[in-house]
C-alpha positions in Angstrom: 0.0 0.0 0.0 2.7 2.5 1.0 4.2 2.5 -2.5 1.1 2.9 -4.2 0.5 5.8 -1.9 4.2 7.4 -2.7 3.6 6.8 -5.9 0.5 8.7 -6.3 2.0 11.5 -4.2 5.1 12.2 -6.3 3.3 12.2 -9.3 0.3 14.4 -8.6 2.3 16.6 -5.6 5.7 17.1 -5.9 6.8 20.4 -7.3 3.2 22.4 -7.4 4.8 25.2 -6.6 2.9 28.4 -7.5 5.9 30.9 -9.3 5.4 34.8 -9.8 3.3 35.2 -13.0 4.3 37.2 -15.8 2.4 40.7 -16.5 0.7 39.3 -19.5 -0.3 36.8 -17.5 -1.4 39.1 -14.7 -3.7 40.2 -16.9 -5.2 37.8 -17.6 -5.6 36.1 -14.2 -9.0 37.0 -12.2 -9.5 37.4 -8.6 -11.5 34.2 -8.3 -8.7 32.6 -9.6 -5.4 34.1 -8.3 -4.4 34.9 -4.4 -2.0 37.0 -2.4 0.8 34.7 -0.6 4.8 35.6 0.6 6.9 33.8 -1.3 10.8 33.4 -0.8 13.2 34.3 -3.7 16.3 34.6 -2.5 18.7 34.7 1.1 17.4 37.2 3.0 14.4 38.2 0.8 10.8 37.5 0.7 8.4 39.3 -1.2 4.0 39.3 -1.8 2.9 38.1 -5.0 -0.1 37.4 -6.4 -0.5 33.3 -7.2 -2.2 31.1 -8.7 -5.2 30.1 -6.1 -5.0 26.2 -5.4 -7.6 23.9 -6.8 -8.3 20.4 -5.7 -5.6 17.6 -7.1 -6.6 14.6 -5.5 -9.8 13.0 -3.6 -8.6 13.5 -0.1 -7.1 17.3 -1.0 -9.2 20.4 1.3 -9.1 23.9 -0.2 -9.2 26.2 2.9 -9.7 29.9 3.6 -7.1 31.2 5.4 -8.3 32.9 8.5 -4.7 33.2 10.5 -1.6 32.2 10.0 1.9 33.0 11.5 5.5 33.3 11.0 7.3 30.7 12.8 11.1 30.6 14.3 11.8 27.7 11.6 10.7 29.8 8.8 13.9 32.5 9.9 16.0 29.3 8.5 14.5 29.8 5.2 14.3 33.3 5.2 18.2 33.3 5.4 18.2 30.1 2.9 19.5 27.9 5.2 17.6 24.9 4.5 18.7 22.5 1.4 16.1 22.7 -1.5 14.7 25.7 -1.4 14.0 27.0 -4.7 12.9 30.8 -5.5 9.3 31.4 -5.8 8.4 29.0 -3.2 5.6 29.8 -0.8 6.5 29.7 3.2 4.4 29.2 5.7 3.5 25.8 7.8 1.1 27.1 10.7 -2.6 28.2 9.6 -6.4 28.2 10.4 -9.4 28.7 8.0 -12.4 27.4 7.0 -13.0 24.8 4.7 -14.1 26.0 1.5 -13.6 22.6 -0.8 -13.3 18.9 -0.5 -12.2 16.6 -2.5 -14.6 13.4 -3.4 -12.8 11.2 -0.5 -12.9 13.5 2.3 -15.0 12.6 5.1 -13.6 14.1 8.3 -14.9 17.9 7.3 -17.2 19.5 4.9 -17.0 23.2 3.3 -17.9 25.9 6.4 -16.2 23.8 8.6 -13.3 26.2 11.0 -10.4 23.8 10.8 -6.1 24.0 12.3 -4.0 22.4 9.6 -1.0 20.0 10.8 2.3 21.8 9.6 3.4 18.3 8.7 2.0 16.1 5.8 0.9 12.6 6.5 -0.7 10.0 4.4 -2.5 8.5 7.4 -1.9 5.0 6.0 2.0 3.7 6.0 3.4 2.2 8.7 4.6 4.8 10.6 1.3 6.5 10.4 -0.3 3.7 11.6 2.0 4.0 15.1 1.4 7.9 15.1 4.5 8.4 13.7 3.4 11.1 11.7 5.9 13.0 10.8 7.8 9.9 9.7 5.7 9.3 6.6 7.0 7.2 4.4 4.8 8.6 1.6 5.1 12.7 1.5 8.6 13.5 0.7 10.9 12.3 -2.2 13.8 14.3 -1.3 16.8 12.1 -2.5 19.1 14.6 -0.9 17.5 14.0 2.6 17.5 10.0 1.9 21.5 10.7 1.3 21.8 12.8 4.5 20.2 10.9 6.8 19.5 7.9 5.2 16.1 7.9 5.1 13.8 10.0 4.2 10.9 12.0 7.1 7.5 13.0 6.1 6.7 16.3 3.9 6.0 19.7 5.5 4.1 22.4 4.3 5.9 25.3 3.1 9.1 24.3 3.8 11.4 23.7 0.7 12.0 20.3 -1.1 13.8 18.8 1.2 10.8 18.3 3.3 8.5 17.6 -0.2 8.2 20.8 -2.0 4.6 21.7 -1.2 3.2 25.1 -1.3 2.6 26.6 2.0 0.0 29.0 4.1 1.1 32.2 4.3 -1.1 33.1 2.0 -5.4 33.8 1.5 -5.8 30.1 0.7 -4.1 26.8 1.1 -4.3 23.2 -0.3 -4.3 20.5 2.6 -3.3 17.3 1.4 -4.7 13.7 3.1 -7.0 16.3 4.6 -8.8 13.3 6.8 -5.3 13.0 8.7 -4.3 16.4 8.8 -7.0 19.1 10.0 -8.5 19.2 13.1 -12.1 20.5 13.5 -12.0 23.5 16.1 -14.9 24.2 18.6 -17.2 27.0 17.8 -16.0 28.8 21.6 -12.6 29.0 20.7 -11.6 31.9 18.9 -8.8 31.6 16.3 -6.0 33.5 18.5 -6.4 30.1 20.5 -7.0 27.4 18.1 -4.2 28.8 15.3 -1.0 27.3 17.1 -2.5 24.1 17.0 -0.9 23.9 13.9 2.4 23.3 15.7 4.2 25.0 18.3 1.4 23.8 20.7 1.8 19.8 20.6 5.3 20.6 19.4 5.7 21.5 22.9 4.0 19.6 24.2 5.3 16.6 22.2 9.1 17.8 23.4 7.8 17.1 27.3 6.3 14.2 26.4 9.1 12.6 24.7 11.4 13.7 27.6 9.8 11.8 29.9 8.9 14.3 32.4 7.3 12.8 35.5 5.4 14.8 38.1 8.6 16.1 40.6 11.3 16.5 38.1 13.3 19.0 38.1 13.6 20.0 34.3 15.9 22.6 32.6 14.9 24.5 29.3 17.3 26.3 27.0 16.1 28.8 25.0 12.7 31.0 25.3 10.9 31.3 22.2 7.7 29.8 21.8 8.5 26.3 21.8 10.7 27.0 25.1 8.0 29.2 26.7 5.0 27.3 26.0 7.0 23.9 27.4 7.6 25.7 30.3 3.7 26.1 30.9 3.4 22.8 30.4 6.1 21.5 32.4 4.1 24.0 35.4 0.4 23.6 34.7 0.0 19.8 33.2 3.0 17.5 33.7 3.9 19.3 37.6 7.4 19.6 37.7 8.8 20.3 41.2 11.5 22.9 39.5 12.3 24.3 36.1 15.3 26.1 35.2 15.3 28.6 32.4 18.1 29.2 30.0 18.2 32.6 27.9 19.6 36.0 27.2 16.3 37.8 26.2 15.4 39.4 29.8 11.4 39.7 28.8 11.2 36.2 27.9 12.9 35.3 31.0 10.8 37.5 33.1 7.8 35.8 31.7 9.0 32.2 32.3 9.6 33.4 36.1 6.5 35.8 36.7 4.2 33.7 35.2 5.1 29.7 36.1 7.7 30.4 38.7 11.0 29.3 36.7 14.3 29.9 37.9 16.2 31.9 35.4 20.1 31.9 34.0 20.8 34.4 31.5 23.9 33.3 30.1 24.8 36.9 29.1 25.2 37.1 33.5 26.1 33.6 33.9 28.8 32.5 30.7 29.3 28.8 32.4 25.9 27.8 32.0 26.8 24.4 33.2 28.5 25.5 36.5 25.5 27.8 37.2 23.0 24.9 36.7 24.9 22.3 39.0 25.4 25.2 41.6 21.5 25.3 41.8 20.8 21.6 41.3 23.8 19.8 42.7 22.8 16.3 41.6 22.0 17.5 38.0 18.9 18.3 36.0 16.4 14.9 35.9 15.7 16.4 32.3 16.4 19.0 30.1 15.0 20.1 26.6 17.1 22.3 24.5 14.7 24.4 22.5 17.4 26.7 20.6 19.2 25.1 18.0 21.9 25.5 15.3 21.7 28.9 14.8 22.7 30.2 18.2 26.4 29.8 18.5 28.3 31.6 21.2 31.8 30.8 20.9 34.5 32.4 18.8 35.1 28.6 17.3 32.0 27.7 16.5 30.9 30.8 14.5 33.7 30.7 12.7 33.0 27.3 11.6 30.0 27.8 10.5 31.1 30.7 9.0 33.4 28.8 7.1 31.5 25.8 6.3 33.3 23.4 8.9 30.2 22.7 10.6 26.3 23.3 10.3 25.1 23.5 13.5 27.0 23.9 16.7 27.2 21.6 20.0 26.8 24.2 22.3 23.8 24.0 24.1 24.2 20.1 23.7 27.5 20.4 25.8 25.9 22.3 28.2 22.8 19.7 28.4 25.3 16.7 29.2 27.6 18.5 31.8 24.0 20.1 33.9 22.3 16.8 33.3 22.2 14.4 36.3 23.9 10.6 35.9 21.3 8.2 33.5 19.1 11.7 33.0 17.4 12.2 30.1 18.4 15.1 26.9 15.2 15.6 24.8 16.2 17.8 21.5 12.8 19.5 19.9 15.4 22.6 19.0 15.6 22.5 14.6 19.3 20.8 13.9 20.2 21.0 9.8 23.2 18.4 9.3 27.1 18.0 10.9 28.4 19.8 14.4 31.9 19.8 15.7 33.1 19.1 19.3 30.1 16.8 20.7 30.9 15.9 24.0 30.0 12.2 23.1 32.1 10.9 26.2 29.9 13.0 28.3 26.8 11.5 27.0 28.2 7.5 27.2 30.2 7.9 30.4 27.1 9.3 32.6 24.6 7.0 30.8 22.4 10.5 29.2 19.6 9.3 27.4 19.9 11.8 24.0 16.7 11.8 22.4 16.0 13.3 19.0 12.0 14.1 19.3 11.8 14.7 16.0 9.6 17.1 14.4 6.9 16.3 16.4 3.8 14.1 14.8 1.5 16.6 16.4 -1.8 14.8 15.3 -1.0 12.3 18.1 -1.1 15.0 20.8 -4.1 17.6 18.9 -7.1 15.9 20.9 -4.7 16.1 24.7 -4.0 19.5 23.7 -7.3 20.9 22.3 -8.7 19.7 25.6 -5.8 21.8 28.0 -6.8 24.7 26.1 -10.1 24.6 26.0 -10.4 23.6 30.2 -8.0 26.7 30.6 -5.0 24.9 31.9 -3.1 26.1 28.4 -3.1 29.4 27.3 -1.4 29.9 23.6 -2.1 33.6 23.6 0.8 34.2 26.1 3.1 34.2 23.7 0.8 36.5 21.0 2.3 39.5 21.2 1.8 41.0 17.7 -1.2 41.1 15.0 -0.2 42.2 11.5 -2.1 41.8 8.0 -1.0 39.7 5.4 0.5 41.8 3.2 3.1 42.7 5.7 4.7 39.6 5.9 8.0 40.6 4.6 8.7 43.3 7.2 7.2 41.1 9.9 10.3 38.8 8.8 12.6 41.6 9.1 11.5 42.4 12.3 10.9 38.8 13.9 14.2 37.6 12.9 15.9 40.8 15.1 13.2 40.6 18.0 12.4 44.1 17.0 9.8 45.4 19.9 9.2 42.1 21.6 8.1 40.0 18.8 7.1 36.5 19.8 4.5 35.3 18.1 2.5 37.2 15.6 -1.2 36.6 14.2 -1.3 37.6 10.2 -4.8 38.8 9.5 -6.5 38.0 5.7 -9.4 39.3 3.8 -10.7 36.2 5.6 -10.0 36.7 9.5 -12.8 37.7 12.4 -12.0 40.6 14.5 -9.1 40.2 16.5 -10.9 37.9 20.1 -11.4 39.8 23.7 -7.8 40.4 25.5 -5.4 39.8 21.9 -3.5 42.0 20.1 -5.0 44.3 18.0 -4.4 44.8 14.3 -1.4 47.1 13.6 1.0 48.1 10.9 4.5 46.0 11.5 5.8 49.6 10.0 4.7 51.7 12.9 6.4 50.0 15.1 
């Protein structure tokens, strides 16, 4: 069954990315057929353009409004082209809510006027690693033979996020073509508004997914680097649904920091204050963290070596916060990594991780349709609350200042909320809508 499935996918999927259209053919093009979306066409550069709108490709495809969407940390990699694959023209965007305005003949989980979150992640619903919830391990959504090479096999596609991860056409944008829509949208409750529902799509049960995975009992004491959304919102987990006893915070930003400590009573290191992260951590937990989750990732180097290897090309990511995990990280402790890592890093400390017995566990991007209905249900009873993080609403045509100005932090920019023709007013206590110019 799976190759039939892969089969069918690469030949009706793969490459269906909508390009810039030509003035003639501008002219041509109505505004029933066309749409605005932010496309990427070149390092450092991303631009609106008006696209062909999707149409339905295959029986289990959903058309969708586009109600909200977002720009996510990942997305800063291929807004500075560091992901493999990416090809000019290509529309970004994995995160979005809307309403179902199309089905194809085979869909039976939702029907047009239905509010729906889309999964960032594309899964056929059928291979064998869907069948375990696997989901982002599809063996059926991405033919990237450079990704087979790299890793050896290849993981599941993702929505607006370069061929290496499929090819397919993302959401920041007035409408967007769901694939294996029965798998991947989840029907959201008439109550809750679409600030709540939107990051659903995946920095919700990513989270929560990266706690999960780590093992976290009720009592641990847990350590977190890095305080964007993934780190902050697994730090209001960690508090309000898994209970554990302590939780150590790792960041330079001081707002995000304040936030983690006002809010669910984390103890904070800046590492700007404190440069041996490591010694600060095992001078407040003597016997070592019981888990920690690094959030960050490759791009934050903070040694002279390692930014000039990847400067140079001598490494992709770096090893830092990795280190730091294994030397704060109490004897057979657990490392959970939910932080985006590209390829190759220099100076592992891989004795570190064998002599103290670490468990080092990759989450993965996380198969979020396994945690949507445990999720849904925290936000809903009000022991989760995404909006913390919402700090900025923006419309859509404004994308490629908000990724000038998200990629810098510029005025506290967390998470945003991008507003289309399409959107309600902005829901009681959220952002309201501004220009990302004025600020």
């Amino acid at each position: 069954m799976a190759t039939n499935i892969a089969a069918n996918v690469a030949q009706r999927h793969f490459g269906e990315v909508p390009v810039n259209a030509s003035n003639e053919d501008k002219q041509n093009v109505s505004s029933s057929t066309d749409m605005l979306a932010c496309c990427w066409v070149g390092k450092d550069k991303v631009e609106m353009r008006r696209v062909p709108k999707p149409d339905i490709t295959d029986e289990e495809d959903v058309i969708m409004r586009v109600t909200g969407s977002t720009v996510c940390g990942s997305d800063l990699h291929l807004f500075h082209g560091e992901i493999m694959q990416l090809k000019a023209g290509e529309i970004l965007g994995h995160e979005c809510i809307g309403i179902v305005e199309k089905v194809g003949s085979a869909v039976t989980a939702v029907k047009p006027g239905d509010r729906v979150v889309a999964a960032f992640n594309v899964a056929c619903g059928k291979c064998q690693f869907c069948q375990k919830k696997q989901f982002t391990a599809c063996d059926c959504t991405n033919n990237s033979s450079v990704m087979e090479k790299l890793y050896g096999h290849r993981t599941g596609g993702v929505v607006g996020y370069s061929h290496f991860v499929g090819g397919f056409s993302g959401s920041q944008a007035e409408y967007c073509r769901i694939l294996y829509a029965n798998n991947n949208l989840l029907k959201v409750p008439d109550n809750l508004p679409d600030e709540k529902a939107l990051y659903l799509s995946d920095i919700v049960p990513t989270s929560y997914h990266a706690v999960w995975e780590a093992g976290v009992k009720e009592g641990d004491v847990v350590g977190v680097w890095g305080l964007g959304p993934i780190g902050l919102c697994a730090v209001q987990w960690l508090r309000n649904v898994f209970k554990a006893s302590r939780i150590l915070v790792i960041d330079n930003v001081p707002e995000r920091l304040n936030i983690a400590k006002e809010r669910w009573g984390a103890e904070i290191i800046n590492f700007d204050e404190y440069t041996d992260v490591s010694s600060r951590v095992n001078e407040l937990v003597p016997n070592g963290l019981d888990r920690s989750i690094d959030c960050a990732g490759f791009r934050y180097a903070k040694s002279i070596v390692h930014k000039i290897e990847r400067a140079v090309g001598l490494e992709t990511d770096t090893s830092e916060v990795v280190n730091e995990m294994i030397r704060s990280t109490k004897k057979f402790g657990t490392m959970a990594i939910i932080a985006d890592y590209a390829a190759y890093t220099n100076h592992l400390l891989i004795g570190g991780i064998m002599e103290k017995g670490l468990r080092l566990i990759g989450c993965g991007q996380a198969p979020i349709q396994r945690h949507w209905d445990e999720c849904l249900s925290h936000i809903v009873s009000g022991r989760f609350d995404p909006t913390i993080i919402l700090t900025h609403r923006f419309p859509l045509k404004e994308t490629p200042e908000v990724y000038k100005k998200f990629d810098v932090k510029h005025a506290g920019m967390m998470k945003v909320f991008l507003e289309t023709q399409f959107s309600s007013p902005p829901a009681a206590g959220t952002p309201k809508l501004s220009s990302v110019n004025s600020l």
